[in-house]
Structure formats: C-alpha cells, structure tokens
C-alpha positions, -999 to 999 in steps of 0.1 A, spaced: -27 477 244 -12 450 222 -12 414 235 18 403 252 35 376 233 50 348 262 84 348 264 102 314 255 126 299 278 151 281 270 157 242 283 189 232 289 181 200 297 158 198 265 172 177 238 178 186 202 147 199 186 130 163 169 140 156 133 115 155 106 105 123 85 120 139 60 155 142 73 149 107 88 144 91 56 169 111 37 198 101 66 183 67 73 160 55 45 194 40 23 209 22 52 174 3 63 170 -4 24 204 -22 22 199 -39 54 165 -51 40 181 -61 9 211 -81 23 183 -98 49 166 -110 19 193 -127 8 209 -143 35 176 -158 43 172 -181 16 208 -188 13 210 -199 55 183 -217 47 198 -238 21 229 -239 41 210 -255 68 194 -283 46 230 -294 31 240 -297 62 217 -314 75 223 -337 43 258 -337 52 256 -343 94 238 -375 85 257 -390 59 279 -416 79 310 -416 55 316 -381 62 350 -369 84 340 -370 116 358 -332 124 340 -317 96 306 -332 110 320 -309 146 333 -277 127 300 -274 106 276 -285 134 295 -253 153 291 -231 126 256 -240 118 246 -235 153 259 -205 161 269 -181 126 241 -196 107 209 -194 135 223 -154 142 223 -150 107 189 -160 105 172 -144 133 191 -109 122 182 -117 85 143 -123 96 141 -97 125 153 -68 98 126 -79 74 103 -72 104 116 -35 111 105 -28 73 67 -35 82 40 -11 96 54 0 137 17 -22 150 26 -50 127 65 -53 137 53 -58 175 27 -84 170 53 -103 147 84 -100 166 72 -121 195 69 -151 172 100 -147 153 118 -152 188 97 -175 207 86 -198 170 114 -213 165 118 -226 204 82 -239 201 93 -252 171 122 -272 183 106 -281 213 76 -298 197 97 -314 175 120 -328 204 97 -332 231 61 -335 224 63 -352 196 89 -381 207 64 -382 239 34 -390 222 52 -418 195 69 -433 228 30 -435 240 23 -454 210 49 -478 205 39 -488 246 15 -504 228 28 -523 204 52 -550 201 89 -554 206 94 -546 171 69 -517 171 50 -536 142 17 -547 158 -4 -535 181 -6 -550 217 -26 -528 238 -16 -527 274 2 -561 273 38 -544 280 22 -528 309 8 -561 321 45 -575 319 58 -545 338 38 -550 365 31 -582 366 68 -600 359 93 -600 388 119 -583 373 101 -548 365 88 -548 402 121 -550 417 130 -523 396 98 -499 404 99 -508 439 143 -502 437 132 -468 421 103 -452 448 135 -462 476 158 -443 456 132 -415 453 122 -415 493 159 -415 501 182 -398 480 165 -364 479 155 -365 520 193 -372 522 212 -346 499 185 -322 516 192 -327 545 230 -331 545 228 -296 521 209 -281 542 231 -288 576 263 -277 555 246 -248 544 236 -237 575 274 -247 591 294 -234 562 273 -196 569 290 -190 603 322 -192 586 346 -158 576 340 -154 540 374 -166 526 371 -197 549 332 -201 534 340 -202 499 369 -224 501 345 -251 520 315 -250 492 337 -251 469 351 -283 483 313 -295 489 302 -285 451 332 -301 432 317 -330 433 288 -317 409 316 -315 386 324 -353 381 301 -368 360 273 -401 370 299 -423 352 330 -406 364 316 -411 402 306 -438 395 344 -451 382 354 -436 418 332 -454 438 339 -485 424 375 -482 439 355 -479 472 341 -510 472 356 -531 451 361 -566 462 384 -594 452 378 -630 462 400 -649 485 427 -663 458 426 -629 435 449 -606 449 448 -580 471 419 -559 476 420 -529 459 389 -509 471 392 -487 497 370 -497 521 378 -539 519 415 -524 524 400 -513 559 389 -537 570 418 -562 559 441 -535 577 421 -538 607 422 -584 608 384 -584 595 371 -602 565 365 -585 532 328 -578 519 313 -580 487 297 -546 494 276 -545 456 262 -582 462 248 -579 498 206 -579 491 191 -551 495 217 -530 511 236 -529 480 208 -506 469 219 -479 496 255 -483 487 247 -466 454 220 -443 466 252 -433 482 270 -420 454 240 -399 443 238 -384 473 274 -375 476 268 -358 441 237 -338 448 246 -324 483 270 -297 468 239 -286 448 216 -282 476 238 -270 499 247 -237 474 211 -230 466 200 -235 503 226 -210 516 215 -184 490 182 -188 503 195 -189 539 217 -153 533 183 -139 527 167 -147 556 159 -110 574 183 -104 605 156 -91 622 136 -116 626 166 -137 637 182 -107 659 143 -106 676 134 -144 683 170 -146 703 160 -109 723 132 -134 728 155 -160 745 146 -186 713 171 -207 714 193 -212 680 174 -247 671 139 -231 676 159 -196 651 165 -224 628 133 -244 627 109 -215 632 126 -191 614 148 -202 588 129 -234 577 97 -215 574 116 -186 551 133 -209 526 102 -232 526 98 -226 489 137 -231 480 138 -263 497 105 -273 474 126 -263 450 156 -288 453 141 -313 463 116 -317 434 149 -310 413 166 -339 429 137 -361 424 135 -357 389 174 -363 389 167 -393 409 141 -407 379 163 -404 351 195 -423 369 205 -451 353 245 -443 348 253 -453 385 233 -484 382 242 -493 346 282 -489 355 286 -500 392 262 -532 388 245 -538 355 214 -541 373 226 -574 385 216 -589 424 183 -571 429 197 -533 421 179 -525 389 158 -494 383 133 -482 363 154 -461 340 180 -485 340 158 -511 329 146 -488 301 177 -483 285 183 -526 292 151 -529 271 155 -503 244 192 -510 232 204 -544 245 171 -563 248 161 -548 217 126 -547 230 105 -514 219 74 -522 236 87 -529 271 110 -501 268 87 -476 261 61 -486 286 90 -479 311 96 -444 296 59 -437 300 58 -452 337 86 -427 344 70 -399 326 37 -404 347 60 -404 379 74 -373 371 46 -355 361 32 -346 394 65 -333 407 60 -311 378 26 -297 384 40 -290 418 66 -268 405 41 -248 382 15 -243 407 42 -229 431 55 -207 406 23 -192 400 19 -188 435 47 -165 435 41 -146 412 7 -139 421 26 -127 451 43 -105 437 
C-alpha cells in the first residue's frame, strides 16, 4: 500500500507566495541603484551648500531677507536632503551593518549640535570665570570673591533664592486651586476658563512686562495725571499715589508678581491633566467613607499627582533662574531689585565685564543643576516602574 501523500490546504488568509532574490533584484535592484547614486551626489553638494551659507549668514553686508529666506531653506530643504541622502547610502550596506549605523546617523548630528552649543560654551564660560574682564589674564577665583563678597551681587543672589522660594510655591499653588475649580465645571464652560487662565503664557516676559508697567506706573506730584492703573485707584478713591517699583524690598514682590501671573496658566493645564487621571474610585470610595472633600483632595489627589506637581515646579524654578526680562524692563535693576541673571547680562554686555559675568553664569548653572538631577532621578524612577 503506497504512502499517502498529505493533502495541501489552501490559506486564504496566507499572503502571496514570497518572491525570490532574484525577482527582487530584477524589480527593485535599478530603483535602489539610482537612489544610491543621486544620494551620493546630493551629499557633497548639501554639504557645500551648507558652508557658503554659512559664509554668506555671517557676512554683515549681506540683505538682511536673503540672510531669512536662506537660513529657512538651509534648515529645512537642505538638513532633509541630507539625512535622506545619508540614510539611503546606509540601506545599500550589509542588513547587521545598516542597524548598527542608522542609530548614529539620527542621534550624531543632535550630539553634534548639542556639544557644540551646550557643552562646549559651558566649559569656555567656566574658564573665562577665571580670568579677567577682558578674558586676557588669568585671575583665579577673584570674580567669585567680588560676587560674594561686594554688596551689589549679594543683593542680587539673595533677590534671586526670594524669587525662587516664592514664585514657584505661588503659580503652584494658585494652578493648582484653578485646576482643581475649573474641573467641576461643564466642559464648554471648562475650556473657555483655562483658556482665559493660559493666555497669559502667550505674552511674552517683555510684553508683560510692558503691561505691568501700566499697573503701577507713577507720576510725581507736578507731572500729570497718573496713568497706571492702580495709582488711578487710589487717586479715585482721595488717597495718595505710590511709587509702587521704589518701595524697598516690596518692590521685589511687585514683580515676582508678574511672573506669577505668567506661570499659573502653565501649571494649572498640566495639573488638571494630572488631576483628570486621578481613578474615580478611589475618590467615589473615600467619600462612601464619609472623607470629607478637603481630606479627597489632600489624601487623594495630592498624593496621585505628586510626581506632576515635582514636575512644574522644578520647571518653574528653572524659569525663575533665567529671568532677567521683567527685571531688566520694569526696573533696570535699580532700588535693591537686581537678580542674578539680570546682573549677568549687566555685566556681560553693558559693563563689558567677561569675568564677573561669567562667574554669574556659572553661579546660576550650579543653582540649577540640582533641580536637574532631581528631574533625572525621578524619571528613572518611573520608568523603572513601569
């Protein structure tokens, strides 16, 4: 008795049978050739583009709108023309090489840039801390001495660690109340409020700053009428006028103010994403419990969006280091309101002073750089988490 052959079934939901090198290279070889080809010679020819450019961008003679249009086309056209160009040359290598080398044709060029931008402008900054105002001899730790030794500089650190205690505890906490206010309301009624809240975000540091100066403007007796809104007050209502920007130290809160008024709108959108994802059970339970809606809010809630409010408020306090725009515009520094970053930019660019100024930068970067570790540890933590 002959062995039975097995029948074969037919798959409908089998593909088409799998093509043969062969037929690959015979329908696909030409096209991958040409590609190859024409990346071979855009390549070269971007990269030229790019160095003429760059030749041309910092010649100061040339048109100013030529300078945009070819910084726009540069940007965009040429960079995709070069990452195409560069990742078809990879697709012609061996399959194992491709994948080790495609990696580093994306994330190179970012490491690139970012060395060339940020580490390396970190480290010269470190060095000319410790030379002299014209960066020509060295000085050791002599600016650092004047920083915290001189007057001046203290006001200005001690004017920044106020900003930094206040102006994040305050646009978190405001955020977080209108957060929590704003999610009781209907949806239509919701979005119409944040927006409201967040267009502030929208102005820039100058801009509200510009705005705020209409608040408290202030117009000796003999000078006209006061103009600012809140000296208009209290001329409305019989009572003297205030120079609100000259009035030691509470001057400093006036423009912690404006900050504050500008971050809120941020907080309060990322705190009521966080807040929307707080489980309604837990919620629904701890009132079946009779918790009260305070002891819902500040042993429910606040425990679940612990790591989103570590999350703004490290944001804000990095925002808080680098402000100098509110300061620089509303006061000039002037009557005991200078900061840190303020007074960097003072001693960089009107001052003229290299040392100082970079000593400054440095101060701020060591300031900033535990907030950062903060972040990166907590990020780690959730995603070990996960």
């Amino acid at each position: 008795m002959s062995e039975q052959q097995p029948l074969l079934v037919e798959d409908d939901n089998a593909g088409p049978p799998p093509r043969r090198p062969e037929e690959l290279e015979q329908e696909y070889g030409l096209g991958a050739k040409a590609a190859s080809i024409v990346a071979a010679v855009i390549i070269p020819v971007i990269l030229i583009a790019f160095y003429f450019s760059f030749l041309f961008l910092k010649d100061e003679d040339a048109h100013k709108g030529l300078k945009v249009v070819l910084a726009i086309v540069v940007g965009t056209v040429g960079v995709w023309g070069l990452y195409w160009g560069v990742d078809r040359l990879i697709a012609r290598l061996p399959r194992a090489a491709a994948n080790a080398a495609r990696p580093f044709l994306f994330v190179g060029p970012a490491m690139v840039l970012l060395t060339f931008y940020l580490i390396y402008p970190a480290v010269n900054t470190l060095f000319l801390s410790l030379q002299d105002r014209d960066s020509e001899e060295f000085v050791g730790f002599d600016n650092f001495n004047t920083i915290f030794t001189e007057s001046q500089y203290q006001i200005g650190i001690r004017n920044s660690i106020l900003w930094v205690l206040v102006v994040p505890a305050a646009a978190l906490v405001i955020g977080l109340g209108f957060a929590t206010l704003v999610d009781q309301l209907g949806r239509r009624t919701e979005s119409i409020t944040k927006s409201m809240i967040f267009m502030p975000m929208a102005i820039s540091f100058v801009g509200a700053s510009v705005v705020f100066t209409f608040i408290y403007s202030f117009r000796p007796e003999g000078f006209g009428e006061q103009i600012g809104l809140l000296n208009a007050i209290k001329v409305g209502v019989g009572a003297e006028p205030t120079s609100w920007l000259s009035q030691q130290p509470w001057n400093n809160l006036y423009l912690m103010v404006i900050l504050v008024w500008l971050q809120t709108g941020f907080s309060m959108v990322i705190l009521s994403s966080a807040i929307k994802g707080v489980p309604e059970e837990l919620i629904e339970a701890a009132r079946i419990d009779g918790a009260s809606e305070w002891k819902v809010f500040t042993r429910i809630t606040i425990p679940t969006i612990k790591s989103t409010i570590v999350v703004v408020w490290t944001t804000v306090i990095i925002t808080v280091w680098k402000v100098f725009d509110i300061v620089w515009v509303m006061t000039g520094g002037r009557d005991g309101t200078q900061v840190v970053a303020q007074q960097m930019v003072q001693e960089f660019f009107t001052n003229q002073n290299n040392g100082v100024g970079a000593a400054l930068a440095v101060i701020m970067f060591v300031a900033i750089t535990p907030i950062l570790i903060i972040n990166i540890r907590r990020f780690k933590a959730e995603e070990a988490m996960r």
